[in-house]
C-alpha positions in Angstrom: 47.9 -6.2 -12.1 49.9 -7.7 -9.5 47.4 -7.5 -6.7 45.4 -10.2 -5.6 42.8 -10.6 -2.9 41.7 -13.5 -2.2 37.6 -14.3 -0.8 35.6 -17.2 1.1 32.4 -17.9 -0.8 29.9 -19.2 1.9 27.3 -20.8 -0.1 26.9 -21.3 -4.0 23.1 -21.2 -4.5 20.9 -18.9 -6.0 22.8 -15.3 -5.6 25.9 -17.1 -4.4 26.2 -18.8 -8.2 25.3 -15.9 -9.6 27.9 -13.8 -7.4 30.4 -16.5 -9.3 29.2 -15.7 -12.6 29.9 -12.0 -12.1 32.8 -12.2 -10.1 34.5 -13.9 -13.8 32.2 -12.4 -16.3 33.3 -8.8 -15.0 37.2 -10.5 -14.0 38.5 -6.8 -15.8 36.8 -4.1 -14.8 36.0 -5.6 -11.5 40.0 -5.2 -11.1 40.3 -2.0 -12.4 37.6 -0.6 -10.2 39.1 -2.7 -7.3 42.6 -1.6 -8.2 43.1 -5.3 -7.5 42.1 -8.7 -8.9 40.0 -10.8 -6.9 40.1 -14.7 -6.8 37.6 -16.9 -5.0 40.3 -19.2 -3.4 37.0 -21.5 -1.6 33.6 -22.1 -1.9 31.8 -23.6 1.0 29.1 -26.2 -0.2 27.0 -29.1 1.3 29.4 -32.3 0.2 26.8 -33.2 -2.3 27.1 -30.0 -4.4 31.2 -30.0 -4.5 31.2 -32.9 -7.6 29.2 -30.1 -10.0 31.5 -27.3 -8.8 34.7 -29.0 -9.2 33.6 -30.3 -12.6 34.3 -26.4 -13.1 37.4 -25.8 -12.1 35.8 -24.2 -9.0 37.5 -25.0 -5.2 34.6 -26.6 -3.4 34.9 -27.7 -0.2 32.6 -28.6 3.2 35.0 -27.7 6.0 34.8 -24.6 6.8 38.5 -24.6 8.7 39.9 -24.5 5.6 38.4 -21.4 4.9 38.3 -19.8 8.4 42.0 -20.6 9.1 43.3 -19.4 5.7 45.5 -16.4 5.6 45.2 -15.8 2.1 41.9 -15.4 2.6 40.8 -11.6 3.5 37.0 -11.6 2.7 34.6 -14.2 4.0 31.6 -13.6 1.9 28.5 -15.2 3.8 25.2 -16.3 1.5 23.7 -19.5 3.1 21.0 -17.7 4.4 19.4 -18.4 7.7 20.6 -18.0 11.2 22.6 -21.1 12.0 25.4 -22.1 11.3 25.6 -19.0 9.3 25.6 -16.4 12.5 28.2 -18.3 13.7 30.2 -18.4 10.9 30.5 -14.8 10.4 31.6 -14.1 14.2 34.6 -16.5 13.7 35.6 -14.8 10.8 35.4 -11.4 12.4 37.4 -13.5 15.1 40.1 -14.6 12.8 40.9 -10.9 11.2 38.7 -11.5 7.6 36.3 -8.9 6.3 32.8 -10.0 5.9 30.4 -9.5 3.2 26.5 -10.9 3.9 22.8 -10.5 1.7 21.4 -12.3 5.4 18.6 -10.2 6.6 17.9 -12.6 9.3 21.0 -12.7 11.3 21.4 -8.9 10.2 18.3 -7.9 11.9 18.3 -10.3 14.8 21.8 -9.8 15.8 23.3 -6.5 14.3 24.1 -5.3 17.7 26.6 -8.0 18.4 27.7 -8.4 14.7 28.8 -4.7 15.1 30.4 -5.2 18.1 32.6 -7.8 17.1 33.6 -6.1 13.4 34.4 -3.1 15.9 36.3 -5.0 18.1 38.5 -6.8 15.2 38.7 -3.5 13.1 37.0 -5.2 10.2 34.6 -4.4 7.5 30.9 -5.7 8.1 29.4 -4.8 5.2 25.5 -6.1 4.1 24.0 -4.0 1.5 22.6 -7.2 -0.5 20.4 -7.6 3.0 17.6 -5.3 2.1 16.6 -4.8 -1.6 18.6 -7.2 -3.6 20.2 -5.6 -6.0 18.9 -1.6 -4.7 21.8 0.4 -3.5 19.9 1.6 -0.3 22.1 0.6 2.8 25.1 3.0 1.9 23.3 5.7 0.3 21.7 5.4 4.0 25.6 5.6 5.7 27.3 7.4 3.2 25.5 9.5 0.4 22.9 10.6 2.6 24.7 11.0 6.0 24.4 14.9 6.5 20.4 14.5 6.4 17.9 13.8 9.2 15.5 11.4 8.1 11.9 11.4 9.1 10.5 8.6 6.7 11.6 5.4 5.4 9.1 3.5 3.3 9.9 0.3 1.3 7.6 -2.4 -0.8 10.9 -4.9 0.1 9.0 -7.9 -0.7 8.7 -9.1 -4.5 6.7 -12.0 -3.3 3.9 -10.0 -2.1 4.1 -6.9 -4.2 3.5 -9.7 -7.2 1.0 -11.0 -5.4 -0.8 -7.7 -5.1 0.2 -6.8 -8.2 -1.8 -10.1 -10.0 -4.9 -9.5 -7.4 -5.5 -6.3 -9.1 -4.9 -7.3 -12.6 -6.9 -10.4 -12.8 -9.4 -9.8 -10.1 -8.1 -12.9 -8.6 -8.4 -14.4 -4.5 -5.4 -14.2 -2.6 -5.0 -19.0 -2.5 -5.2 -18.6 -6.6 -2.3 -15.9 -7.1 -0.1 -17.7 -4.5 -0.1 -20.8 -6.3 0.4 -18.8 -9.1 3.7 -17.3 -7.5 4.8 -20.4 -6.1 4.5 -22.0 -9.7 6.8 -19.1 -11.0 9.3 -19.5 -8.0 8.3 -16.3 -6.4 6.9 -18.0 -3.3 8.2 -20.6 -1.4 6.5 -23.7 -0.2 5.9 -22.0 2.8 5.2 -18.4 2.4 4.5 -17.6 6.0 7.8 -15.1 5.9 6.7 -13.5 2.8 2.9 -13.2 3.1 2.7 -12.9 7.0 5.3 -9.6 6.4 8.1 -11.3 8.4 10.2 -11.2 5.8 9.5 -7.4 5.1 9.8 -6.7 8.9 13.6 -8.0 9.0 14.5 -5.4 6.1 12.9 -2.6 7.8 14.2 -3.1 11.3 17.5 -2.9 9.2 16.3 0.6 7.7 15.1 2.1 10.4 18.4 1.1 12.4 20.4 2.9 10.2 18.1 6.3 9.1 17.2 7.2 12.4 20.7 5.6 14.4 18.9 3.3 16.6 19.1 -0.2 17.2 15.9 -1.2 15.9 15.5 -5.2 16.5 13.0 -7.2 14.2 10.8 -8.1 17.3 10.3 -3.8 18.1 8.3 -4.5 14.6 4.9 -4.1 14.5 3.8 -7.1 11.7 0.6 -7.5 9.4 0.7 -9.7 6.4 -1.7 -9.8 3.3 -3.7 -13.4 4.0 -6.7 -11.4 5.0 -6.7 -9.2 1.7 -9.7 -9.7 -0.6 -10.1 -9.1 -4.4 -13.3 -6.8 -3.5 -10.6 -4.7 -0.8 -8.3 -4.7 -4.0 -11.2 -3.6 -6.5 -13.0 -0.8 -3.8 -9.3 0.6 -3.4 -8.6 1.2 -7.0 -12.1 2.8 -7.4 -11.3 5.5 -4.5 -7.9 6.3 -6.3 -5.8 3.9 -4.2 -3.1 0.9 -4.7 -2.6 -1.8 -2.7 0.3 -2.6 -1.2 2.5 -4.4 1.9 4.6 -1.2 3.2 7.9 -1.7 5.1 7.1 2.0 7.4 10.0 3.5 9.4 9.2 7.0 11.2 10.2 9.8 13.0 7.4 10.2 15.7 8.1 12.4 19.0 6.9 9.4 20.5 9.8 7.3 19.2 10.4 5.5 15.9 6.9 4.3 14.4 8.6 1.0 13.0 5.6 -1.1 10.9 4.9 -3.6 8.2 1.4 -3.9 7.2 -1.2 -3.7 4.0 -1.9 0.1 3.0 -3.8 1.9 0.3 -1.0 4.0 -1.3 -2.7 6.9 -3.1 -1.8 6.3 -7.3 0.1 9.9 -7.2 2.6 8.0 -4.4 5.6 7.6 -6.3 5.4 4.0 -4.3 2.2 3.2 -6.3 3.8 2.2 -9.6 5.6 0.0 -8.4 4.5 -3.8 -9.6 5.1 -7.1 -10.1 8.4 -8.8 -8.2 10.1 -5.1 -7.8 11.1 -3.7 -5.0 11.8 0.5 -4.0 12.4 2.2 -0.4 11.3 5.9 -0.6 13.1 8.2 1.5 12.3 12.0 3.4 14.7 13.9 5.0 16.2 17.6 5.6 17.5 19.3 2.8 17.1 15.8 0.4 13.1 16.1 0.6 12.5 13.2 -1.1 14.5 10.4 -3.0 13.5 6.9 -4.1 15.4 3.7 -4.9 14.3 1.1 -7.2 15.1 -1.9 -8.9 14.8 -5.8 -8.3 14.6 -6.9 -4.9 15.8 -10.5 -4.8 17.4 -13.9 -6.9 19.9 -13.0 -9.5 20.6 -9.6 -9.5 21.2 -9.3 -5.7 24.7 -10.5 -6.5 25.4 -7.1 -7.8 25.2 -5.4 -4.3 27.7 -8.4 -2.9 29.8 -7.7 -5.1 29.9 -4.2 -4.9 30.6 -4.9 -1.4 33.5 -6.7 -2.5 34.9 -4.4 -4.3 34.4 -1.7 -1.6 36.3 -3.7 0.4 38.9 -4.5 -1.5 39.5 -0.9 -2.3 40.3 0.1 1.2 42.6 -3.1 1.9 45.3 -1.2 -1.1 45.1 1.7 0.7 45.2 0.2 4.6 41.9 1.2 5.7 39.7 -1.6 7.2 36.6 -0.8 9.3 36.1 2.7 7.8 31.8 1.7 8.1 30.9 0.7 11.5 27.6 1.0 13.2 26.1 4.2 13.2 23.5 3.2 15.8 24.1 5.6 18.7 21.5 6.8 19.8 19.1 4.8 22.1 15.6 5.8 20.6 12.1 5.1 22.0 9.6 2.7 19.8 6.5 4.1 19.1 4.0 1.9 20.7 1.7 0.4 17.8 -2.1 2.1 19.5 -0.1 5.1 19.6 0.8 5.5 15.4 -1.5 7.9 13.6 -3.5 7.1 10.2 -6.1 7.3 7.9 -8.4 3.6 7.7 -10.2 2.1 5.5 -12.7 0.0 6.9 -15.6 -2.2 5.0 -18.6 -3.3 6.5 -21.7 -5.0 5.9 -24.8 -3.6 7.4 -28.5 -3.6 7.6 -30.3 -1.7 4.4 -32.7 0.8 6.2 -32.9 4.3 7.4 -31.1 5.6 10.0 -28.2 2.9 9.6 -25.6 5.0 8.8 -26.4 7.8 11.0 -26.1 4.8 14.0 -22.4 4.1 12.3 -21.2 7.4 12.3 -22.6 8.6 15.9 -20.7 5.3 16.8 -17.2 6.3 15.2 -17.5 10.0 16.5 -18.2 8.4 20.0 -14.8 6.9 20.0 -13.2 10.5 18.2 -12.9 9.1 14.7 -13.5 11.6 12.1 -14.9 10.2 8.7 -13.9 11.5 5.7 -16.1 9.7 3.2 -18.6 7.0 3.2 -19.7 4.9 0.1 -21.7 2.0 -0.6 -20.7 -0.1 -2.0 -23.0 -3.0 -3.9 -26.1 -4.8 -2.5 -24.4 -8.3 -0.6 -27.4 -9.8 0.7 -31.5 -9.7 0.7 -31.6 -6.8 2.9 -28.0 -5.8 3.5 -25.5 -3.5 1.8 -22.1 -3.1 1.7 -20.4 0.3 2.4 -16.7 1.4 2.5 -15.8 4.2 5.4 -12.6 6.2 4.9 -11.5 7.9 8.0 -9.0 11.0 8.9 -6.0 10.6 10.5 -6.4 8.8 14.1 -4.5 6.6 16.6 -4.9 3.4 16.0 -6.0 2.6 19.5 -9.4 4.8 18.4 -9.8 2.7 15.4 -9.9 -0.3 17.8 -12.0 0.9 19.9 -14.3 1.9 16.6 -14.4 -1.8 15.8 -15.6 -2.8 18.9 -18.0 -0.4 19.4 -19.2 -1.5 15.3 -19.0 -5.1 16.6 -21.7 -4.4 19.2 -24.0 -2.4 17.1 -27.1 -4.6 16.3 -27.1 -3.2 12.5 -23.9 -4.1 11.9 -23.7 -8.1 10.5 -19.6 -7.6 9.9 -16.4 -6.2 9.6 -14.5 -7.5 6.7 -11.9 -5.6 6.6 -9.7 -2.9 8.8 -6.7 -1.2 6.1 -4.3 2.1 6.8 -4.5 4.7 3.8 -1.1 6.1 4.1 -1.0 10.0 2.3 1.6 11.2 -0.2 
């Protein structure tokens, strides 16, 4: 095979080694699906990493000029992570006529509109399916494979760190500080979590999602964020006895108030095809007109992520032998409303401890129905304290501005000690 395209390797850490590693493992049939070989001509690295790179024949470098003002080079393929320089870095590519391939869910999600603009503007490929999902094939099923259906649902456990976390809660029975140290011990969790257990992380991927089902611009900060800190192993325990899974959920939704755009804890019934999925794994489950349902699973970050970059690639590649560059632009064209947050509509679960004597319950549920929250069961729970029980409540569907003004109303009745916890019970 005669032809060669040549790539800029931004990065050579975690997925970008492992992007190396497939990129000559699978040298053959990379090129026959590619009907072209493909050569990393650079590999952009701090100046510290470039002795252990060269060592292997690899061609390291820290200026980026050589790479930007290359001809040879076609495809810039970005996987430093982060917004700076890396943002940057990508528009000067686009600027200088290169293709870009990127797994960065920050500047992705932050900056898509302009990103867009500028791979428009240059006829270039922009393409980023390692951004959401790792290794999932879920960002061009979403542009391509499922393009003649209208979406009303996109929900996704898109963070391993989490979902493990959740996962090990219910297992052992442990506290949320004991399985984190746990997943930071395994590498699953960085030093600072804050992205990955505050739901930041998770937000960034969905704004992506939503962006492309419903063909909106949907910017991380129109996401409505909730992270798992506050969940308890008893929330965990109560949930599994009422037929429910915890889990963080990545919600996108069709709403005729606008796109109900979410990340926050949920009790998942067990039938949800969402439910079973554990550990460090990650799936987005889709609904839509005529596909009904579909799901998408698989790992969700490290190692296998470099499957989707390479893919893109390839994809690439492909439509520089026949002359077609920027064949998948944005498909954000419509300019769609976001549901305001008090405004989204759920079921609750809400745990409470309260005074042990008559009439206590019947004060609780004159209080919901005073704000229009219907209860749909009510269990105690176990005895907490000398005189004080512990009951779970399970609402209908409601706005969540009722449920807020339920917990205020709770919060000022004098048989109520406290409100644990406040969880959405999403329905299959």
């Amino acid at each position: 095979m005669n032809n060669v395209v040549k790539i800029g390797l931004l990065g050579a850490g975690t997925i970008g080694g492992s992007v190396i590693e497939v990129l000559q493992n699978n040298r053959d049939i990379i090129a026959q699906r590619a009907d072209s070989a493909i050569e990393i001509k650079k590999i952009l690295v701090l100046p510290r990493e470039i002795p252990a790179l060269q060592e292997r024949g690899l061609p390291a470098t820290n200026n980026y000029e050589e790479i930007l003002n290359d001809p040879e080079i076609k495809i810039v393929v970005e996987l430093m992570g982060g917004v700076k320089p890396a943002k940057d870095f990508i528009l000067q590519a686009m600027a200088h006529g290169k293709h870009v391939v990127t797994a960065n869910k920050d500047v992705v999600a932050q900056f898509g509109h302009e990103l867009f603009d500028a791979a428009d503007a240059n006829k270039i490929d922009f393409l980023f399916e390692a951004a959401v999902g790792g290794a999932i094939p879920i960002i061009m099923p979403l542009k391509r494979s499922l393009t003649a259906n209208k979406i009303t649902e996109v929900l996704g456990i898109v963070n391993g760190t989490t979902n493990y976390m959740l996962t090990k809660m219910l297992e052992l029975g442990a506290d949320y500080d004991t399985v984190l140290k746990e997943a930071q011990a395994h590498g699953y969790a960085e030093a600072n979590p804050a992205a990955d257990v505050e739901g930041k992380d998770a937000a960034r991927k969905i704004a992506i999602l939503a962006s492309i089902a419903f063909n909106s611009r949907i910017k991380f900060e129109d996401v409505s964020v909730e992270g798992i800190t506050h969940i308890t192993p008893e929330d965990i325990s109560y949930a599994a006895n009422l037929g429910y899974v915890m889990k963080l959920l990545a919600v996108g939704r069709d709403t005729e108030l606008g796109v109900d755009v979410r990340v926050n804890p949920v009790l998942l019934p067990k039938e949800h095809p969402l439910a079973s999925v554990s550990g460090v794994m990650n799936a987005v489950f889709v609904r839509g007109y005529p596909i009904e349902e579909a799901m998408f699973f698989g790992p969700g970050a490290g190692k296998p992520t470099a499957s989707a970059v390479v893919s893109d690639i390839i994809e690439i590649t492909r439509g520089l032998g026949r002359g077609a560059a920027g064949r998948f632009g944005c498909t954000c064209y419509h300019q769609r409303k976001i549901c305001p947050v008090q405004e989204t509509v759920s079921s609750y679960y809400i745990r409470l401890l309260v005074e042990d004597k008559p009439g206590v319950l019947g004060k609780i549920a004159t209080t919901f129905g005073n704000v229009d929250v219907s209860l749909k069961s009510v269990v105690q729970t176990r005895a907490e304290l000398k005189d004080h029980v512990e009951i779970v409540v399970i609402t209908h569907k409601v706005k969540h501005k009722n449920i807020l003004e339920a917990q205020a109303a709770l919060k000022a009745l004098s048989v109520v000690d406290e409100i644990f916890n406040v969880i959405r019970v999403e329905s299959l």
